[in-house]
C-alpha positions in Angstrom: 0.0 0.0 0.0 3.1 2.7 0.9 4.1 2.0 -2.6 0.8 2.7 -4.5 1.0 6.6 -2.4 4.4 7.3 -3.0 4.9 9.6 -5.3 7.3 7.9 -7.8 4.6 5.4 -7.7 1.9 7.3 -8.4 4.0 8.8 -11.2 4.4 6.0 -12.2 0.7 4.7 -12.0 -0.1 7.8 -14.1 -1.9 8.2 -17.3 0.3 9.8 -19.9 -0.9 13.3 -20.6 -0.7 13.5 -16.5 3.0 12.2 -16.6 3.8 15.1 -19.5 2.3 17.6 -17.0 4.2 16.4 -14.3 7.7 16.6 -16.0 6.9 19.7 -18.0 6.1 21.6 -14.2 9.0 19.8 -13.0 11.3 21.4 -15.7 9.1 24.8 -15.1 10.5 24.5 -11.3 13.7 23.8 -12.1 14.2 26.4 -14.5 12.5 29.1 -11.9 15.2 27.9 -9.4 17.9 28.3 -11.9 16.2 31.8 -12.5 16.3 32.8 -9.2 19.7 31.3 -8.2 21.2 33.8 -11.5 19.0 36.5 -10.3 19.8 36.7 -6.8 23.6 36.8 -6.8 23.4 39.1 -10.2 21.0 42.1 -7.9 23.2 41.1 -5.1 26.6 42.2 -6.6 24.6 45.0 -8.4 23.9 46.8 -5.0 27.0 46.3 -3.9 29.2 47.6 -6.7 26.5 50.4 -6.7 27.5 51.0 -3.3 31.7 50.9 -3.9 31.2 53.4 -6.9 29.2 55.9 -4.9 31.8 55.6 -1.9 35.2 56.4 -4.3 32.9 59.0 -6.2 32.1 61.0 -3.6 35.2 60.9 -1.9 36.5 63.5 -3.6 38.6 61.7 -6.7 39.7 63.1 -9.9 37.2 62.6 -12.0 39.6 62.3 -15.0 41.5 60.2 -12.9 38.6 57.8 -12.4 37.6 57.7 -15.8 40.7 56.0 -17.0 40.8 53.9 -14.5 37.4 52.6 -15.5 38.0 52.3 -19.1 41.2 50.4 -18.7 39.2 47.9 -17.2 37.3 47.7 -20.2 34.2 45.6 -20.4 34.3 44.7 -16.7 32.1 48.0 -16.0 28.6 47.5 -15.1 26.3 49.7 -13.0 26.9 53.0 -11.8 30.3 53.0 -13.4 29.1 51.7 -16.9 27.2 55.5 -16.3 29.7 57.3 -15.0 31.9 56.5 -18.1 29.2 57.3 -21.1 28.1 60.6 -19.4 31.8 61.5 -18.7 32.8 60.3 -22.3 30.0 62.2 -23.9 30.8 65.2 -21.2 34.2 65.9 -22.6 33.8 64.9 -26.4 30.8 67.9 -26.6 32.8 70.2 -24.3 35.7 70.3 -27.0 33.3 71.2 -29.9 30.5 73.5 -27.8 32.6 74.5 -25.3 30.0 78.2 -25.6 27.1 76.1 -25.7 26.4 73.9 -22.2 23.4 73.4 -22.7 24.0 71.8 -25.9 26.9 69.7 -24.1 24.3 68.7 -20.8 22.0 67.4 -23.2 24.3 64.9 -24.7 25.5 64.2 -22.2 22.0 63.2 -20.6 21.4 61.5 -23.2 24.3 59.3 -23.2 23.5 58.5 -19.6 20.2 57.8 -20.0 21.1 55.4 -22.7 23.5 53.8 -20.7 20.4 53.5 -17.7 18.1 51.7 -20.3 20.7 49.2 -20.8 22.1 48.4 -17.3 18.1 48.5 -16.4 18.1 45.7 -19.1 20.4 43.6 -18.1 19.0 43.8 -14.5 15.2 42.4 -15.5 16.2 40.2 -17.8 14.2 37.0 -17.1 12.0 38.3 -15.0 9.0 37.8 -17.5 10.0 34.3 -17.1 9.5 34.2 -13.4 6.0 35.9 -13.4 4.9 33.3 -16.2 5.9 30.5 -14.2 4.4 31.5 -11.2 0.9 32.6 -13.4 0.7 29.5 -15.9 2.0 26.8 -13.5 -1.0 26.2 -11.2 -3.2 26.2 -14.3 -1.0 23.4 -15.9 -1.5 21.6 -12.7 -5.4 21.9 -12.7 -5.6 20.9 -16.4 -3.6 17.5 -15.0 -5.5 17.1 -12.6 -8.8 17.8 -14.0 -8.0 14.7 -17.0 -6.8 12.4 -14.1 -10.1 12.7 -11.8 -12.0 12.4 -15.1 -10.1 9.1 -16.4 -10.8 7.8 -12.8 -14.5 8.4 -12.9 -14.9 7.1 -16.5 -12.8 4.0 -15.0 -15.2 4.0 -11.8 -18.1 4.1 -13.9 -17.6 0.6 -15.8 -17.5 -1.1 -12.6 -20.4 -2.2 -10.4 -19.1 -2.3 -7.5 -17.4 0.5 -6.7 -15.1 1.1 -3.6 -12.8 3.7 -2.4 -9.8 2.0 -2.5 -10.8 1.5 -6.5 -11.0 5.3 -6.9 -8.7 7.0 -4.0 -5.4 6.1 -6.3 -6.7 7.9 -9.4 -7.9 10.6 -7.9 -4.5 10.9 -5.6 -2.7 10.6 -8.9 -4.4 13.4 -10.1 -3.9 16.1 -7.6 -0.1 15.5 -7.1 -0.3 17.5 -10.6 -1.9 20.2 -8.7 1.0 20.1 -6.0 3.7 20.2 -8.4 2.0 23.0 -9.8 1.9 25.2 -6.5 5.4 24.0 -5.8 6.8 25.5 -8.9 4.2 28.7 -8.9 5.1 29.6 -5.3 9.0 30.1 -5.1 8.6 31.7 -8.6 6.0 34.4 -7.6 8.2 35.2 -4.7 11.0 35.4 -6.4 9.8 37.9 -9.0 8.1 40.3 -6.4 11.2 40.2 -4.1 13.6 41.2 -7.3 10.9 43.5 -8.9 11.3 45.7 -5.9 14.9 45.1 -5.6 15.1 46.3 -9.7 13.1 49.3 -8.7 15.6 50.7 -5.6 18.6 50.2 -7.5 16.6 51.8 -10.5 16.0 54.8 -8.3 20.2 54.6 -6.9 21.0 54.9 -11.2 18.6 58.0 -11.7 19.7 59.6 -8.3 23.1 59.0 -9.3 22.5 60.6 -12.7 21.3 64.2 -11.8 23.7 64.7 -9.2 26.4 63.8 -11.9 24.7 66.2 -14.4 24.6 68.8 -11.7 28.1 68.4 -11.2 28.8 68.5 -15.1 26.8 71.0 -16.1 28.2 73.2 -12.8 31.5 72.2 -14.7 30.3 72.9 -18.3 29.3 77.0 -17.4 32.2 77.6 -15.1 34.1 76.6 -18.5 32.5 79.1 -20.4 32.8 81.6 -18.2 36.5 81.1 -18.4 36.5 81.3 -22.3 
């Protein structure tokens, strides 16, 4: 009997769409964990380089200095930094040909930055759609397995005459482990995407903070140049 309500045996005792339902939530949950897993660490190192850049930035450094300290690390820039460098960049390639016109050179450069914002923002919610269509479709997919396994069992209960529990109870417990599976791999998921949504919107708000002090420290910069020409 501890057999027949095990769960690799009722797998196993399955009908065959039910077993396809089962492995295709199972692979749903896996892939949400994987999500998560990537997620996690990727926000987590996210806030704290966010962190490090804002500390050596306002600590009084060369800003020059800082820039070509970025860039000769190359592609390793992300965040705050990736930023920094593509308002800076744009900052000095405009202040060389409008050096009378700041406004002209604060509006490139806000552009740049604000290009460089959409793409770390990007980076930072990618697969995120996939969490919150995991955690929507997954119970659904569990119903639909469950709601062909309780009907297979009643067709099945319905050529006997003598029907008992024990004939039916398997079936139907075959059935709603799809539904469990489906709540397991829903739950974590819809967690996981409310808890990283939020976590994309602070760090969101750190970028665009971070941007109009920098543009007010720029465009400071960019009239006090003028003034001296």
């Amino acid at each position: 009997m501890h057999a027949e309500i095990s769960f690799i045996g009722l797998f196993l005792e399955a009908s065959v769409l039910v077993k396809l339902v089962m492995l295709t939530l199972l692979a749903l949950s896996i892939a949400s964990w994987a999500v998560i897993i990537q997620r996690n660490k990727l926000l987590g190192s996210a806030r704290v380089k966010s962190l490090r850049f804002e500390e050596t930035f306002w600590s009084g450094v060369d800003l020059n200095r800082l820039y070509k300290e970025l860039i000769a690390r190359g592609s390793a820039i992300s965040g705050l930094e990736s930023m920094f460098v593509a308002g800076f960049k744009e900052y000095t390639r405009l202040s060389k040909v409008n050096s009378k016109a700041p406004e002209a050179v604060m509006d490139g450069t806000s552009r740049a930055m604000r290009v460089s914002l959409s793409r770390e923002m990007e980076k930072l919610e990618n697969h995120l759609p996939l969490l919150a269509t995991i955690g929507s479709t997954s119970p659904y997919i569990g119903l639909f397995g469950t709601v062909w396994g309780i009907m297979n069992s009643f067709i099945a209960l319905g050529a006997v005459e003598n029907a008992t529990l024990a004939m039916v109870a398997p079936g139907i417990a075959e059935a709603l482990i799809a539904t469990a599976m489906g709540l397991f791999a829903a739950i974590p998921a819809v967690i996981g995407y409310n808890r990283f949504t939020t976590q994309v919107d602070k760090i969101e708000m750190t970028y665009a903070n971070f941007m109009e002090e920098f543009s007010n420290i720029l465009q400071r910069q960019a009239y006090s140049e003028k003034e001296a020409v």
